[in-house]
C-alpha positions as CSV (number, residue, x, y, z in Angstrom):
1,X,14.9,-12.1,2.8
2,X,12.1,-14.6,3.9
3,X,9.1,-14.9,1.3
4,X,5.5,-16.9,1.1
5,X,5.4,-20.3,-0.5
6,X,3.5,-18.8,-3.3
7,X,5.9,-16.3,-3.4
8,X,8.5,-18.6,-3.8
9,X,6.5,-20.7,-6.7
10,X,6.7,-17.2,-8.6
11,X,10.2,-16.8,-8.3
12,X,11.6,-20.4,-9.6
13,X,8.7,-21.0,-11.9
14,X,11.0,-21.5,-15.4
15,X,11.5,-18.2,-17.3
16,X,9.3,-17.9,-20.6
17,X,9.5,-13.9,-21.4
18,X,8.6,-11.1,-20.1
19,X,6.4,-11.2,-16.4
20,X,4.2,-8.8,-15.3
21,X,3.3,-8.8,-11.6
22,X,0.1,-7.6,-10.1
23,X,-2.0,-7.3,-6.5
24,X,-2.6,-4.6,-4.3
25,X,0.0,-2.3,-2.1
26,X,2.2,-4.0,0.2
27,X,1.6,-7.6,-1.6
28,X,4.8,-8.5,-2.4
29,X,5.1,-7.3,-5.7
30,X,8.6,-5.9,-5.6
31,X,10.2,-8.6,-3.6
32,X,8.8,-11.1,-5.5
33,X,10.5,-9.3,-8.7
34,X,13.4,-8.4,-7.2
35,X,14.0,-12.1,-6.0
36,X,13.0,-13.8,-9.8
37,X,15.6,-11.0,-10.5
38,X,18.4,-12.7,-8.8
39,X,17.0,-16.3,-9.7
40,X,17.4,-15.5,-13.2
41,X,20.7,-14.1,-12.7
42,X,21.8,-16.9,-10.7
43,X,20.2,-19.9,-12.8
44,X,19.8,-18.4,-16.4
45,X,22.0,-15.8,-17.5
46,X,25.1,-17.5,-18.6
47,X,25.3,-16.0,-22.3
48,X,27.6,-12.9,-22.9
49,X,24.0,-11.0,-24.2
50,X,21.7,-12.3,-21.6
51,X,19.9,-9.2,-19.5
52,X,17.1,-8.7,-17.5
53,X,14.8,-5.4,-16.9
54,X,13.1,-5.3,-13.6
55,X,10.4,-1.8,-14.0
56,X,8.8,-0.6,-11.0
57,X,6.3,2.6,-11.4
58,X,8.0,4.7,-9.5
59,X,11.3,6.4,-8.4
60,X,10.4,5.2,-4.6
61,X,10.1,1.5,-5.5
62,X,13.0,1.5,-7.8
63,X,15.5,2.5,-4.9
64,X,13.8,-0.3,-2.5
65,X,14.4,-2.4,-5.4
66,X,18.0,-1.4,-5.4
67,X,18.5,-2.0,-1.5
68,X,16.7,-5.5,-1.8
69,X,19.0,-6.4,-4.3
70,X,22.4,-5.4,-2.7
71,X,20.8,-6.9,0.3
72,X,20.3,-10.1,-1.9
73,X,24.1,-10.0,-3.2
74,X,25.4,-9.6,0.7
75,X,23.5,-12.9,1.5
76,X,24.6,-15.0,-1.0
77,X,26.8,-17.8,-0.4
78,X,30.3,-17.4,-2.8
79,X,30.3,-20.0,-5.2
80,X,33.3,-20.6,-8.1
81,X,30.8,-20.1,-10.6
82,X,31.2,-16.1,-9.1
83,X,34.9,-15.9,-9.7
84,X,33.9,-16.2,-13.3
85,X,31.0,-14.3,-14.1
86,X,29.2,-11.7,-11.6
87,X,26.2,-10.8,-13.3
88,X,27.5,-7.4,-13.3
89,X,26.1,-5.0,-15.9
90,X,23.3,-7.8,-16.6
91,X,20.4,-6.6,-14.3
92,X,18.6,-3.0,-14.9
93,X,16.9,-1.7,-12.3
94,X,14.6,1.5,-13.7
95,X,11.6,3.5,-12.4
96,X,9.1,3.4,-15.6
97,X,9.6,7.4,-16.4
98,X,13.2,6.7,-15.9
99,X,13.1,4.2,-18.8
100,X,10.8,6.4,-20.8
101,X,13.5,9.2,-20.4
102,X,16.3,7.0,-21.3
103,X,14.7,5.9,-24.3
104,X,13.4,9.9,-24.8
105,X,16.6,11.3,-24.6
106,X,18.0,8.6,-26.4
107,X,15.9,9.3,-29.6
108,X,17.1,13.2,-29.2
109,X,20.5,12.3,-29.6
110,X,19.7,10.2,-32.4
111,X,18.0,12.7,-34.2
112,X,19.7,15.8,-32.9
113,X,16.5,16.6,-31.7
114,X,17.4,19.5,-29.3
115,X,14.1,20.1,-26.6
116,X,13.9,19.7,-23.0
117,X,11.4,18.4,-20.5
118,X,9.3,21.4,-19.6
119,X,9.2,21.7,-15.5
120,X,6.2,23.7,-14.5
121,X,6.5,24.0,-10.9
122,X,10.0,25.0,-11.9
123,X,8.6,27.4,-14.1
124,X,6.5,29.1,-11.3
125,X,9.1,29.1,-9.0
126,X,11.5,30.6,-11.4
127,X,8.6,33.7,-11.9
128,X,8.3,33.4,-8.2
129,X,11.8,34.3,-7.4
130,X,11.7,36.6,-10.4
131,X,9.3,38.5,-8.8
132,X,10.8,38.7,-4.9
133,X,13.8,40.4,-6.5
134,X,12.0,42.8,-8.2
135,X,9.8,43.5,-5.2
């Protein structure tokens, strides 16, 4: 996966916290996260604990996030380092209202909070249906 120079700068700048990245539709945005993703991975996460987070905003990006990043891992030259550690379970991949939910449904079983999500256009179509059968 080819990227711009200033691109690339983003990606193998030295990590120092969280990064937020920002510009218009169809800038680059993802591939530049999903390729400081695999940087990280490659370059910074050799502690048992280490993680990384990559949020997109919304279900759509996180999926071409996914796919960039198994198309990533299919490039990648072997190295012995891999036969060691493989990164996997270290990278998190998550739509933001996926995260929220995780963390929402989370909290419920922490609480034994017991509600759920109400759907409204579930909830019409439900009366919708209701209503065919009666008619």
């Amino acid at each position: 996966m080819a990227i711009s120079f200033d691109h690339d700068h983003l990606v193998h700048i030295r990590p120092n916290g969280p990064m937020l990245i920002t510009g218009p539709k169809g800038s680059g945005k993802t591939s530049i996260g999903v390729k400081k993703a695999a940087y990280l991975l490659e370059n910074y996460c050799s502690e048992v604990n280490d993680r990384i987070l990559l949020v997109n905003n919304s279900k759509s990006l996180y999926e071409h996030s996914t796919n960039l990043m198994n198309r990533i891992k299919q490039e990648k030259v072997q190295t012995l380092m891999d036969l060691f550690d493989s990164g996997q379970g270290k990278l998190d991949i998550s739509s933001i209202d996926g995260l929220m939910y995780r963390y929402y449904k989370s909290y419920c079983e922490d609480n034994n909070f017991m509600a759920e999500i109400f759907d409204e256009e579930e909830y019409y179509h439900e009366i919708l249906y209701e209503g065919i059968e009666i008619l």
